[in-house]
N, C-alpha and C positions, 0 to 999 in steps of 0.2 A: 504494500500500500504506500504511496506515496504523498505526500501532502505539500503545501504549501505555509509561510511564518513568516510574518514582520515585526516591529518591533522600534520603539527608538529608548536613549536613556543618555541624559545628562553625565558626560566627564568631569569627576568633580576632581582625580587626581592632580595636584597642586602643578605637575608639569607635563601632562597631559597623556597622549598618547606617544611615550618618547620610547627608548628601548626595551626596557624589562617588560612594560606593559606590554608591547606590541608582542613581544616573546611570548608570554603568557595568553595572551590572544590566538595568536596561529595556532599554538600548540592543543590548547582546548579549541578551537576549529579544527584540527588536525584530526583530533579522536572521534569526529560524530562521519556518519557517511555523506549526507545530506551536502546540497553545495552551502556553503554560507559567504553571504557576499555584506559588506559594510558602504557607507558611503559618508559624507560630513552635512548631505541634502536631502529631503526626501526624490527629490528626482534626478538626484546621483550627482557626479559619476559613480557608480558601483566597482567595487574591484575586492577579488578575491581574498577572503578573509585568511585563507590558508598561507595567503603567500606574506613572508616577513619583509622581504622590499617593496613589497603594495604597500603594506599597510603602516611602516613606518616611514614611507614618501610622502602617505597622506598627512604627514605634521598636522591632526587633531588638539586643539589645544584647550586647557582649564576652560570647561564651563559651555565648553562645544557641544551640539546634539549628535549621538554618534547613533544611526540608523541602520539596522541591521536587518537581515531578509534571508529566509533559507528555503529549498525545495531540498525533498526527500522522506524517506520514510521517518527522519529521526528531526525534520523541521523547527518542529514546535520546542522540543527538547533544546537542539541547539541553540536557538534564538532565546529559550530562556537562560541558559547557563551565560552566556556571552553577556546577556542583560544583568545579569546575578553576578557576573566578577568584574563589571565595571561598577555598580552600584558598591561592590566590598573595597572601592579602592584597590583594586589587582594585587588584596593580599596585600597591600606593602603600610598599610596602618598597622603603626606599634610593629609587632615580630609576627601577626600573621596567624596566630595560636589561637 
């Protein structure tokens, strides 16, 4: 079964989508099957959440809308987790624990 997911959420990390974040990004994109694509618009440009030199060319910065969209059977799932580790700060408040 395959489905459809969209999704947007406020970058609230203090220096946005720079290295580590973006890491952490592809990498949880990495694990779902589904495509997941990101953009800084709702009417893009879109480019592939998986790749770590898309998504860290898109210099996203504090306080930006980051827009997310997946197709596949694992859609919704993706677009939630992506949603869920930009909302936690990408893990980097305090040690993470």
């Amino acid at each position: 079964m395959s489905g459809t997911a969209d999704g947007s959420v406020v970058i609230t990390h203090d220096v946005g989508l720079h290295a580590r974040p973006s890491v952490k990004l592809t990498k949880l994109a990495k694990g779902f099957g589904s495509t997941i694509e990101i953009a800084g618009a709702a009417e893009g440009p879109w480019i592939d959440a998986k790749s770590i030199v898309k998504v860290m060319a898109m210099k996203a910065r504090q306080n930006s809308t980051l827009f997310v969209r997946a197709a596949g059977a694992d859609a919704e799932a993706a677009v939630s987790a992506v949603i869920d580790l930009v909302r936690r700060d990408f893990d980097e408040a305090g040690d993470g624990h």
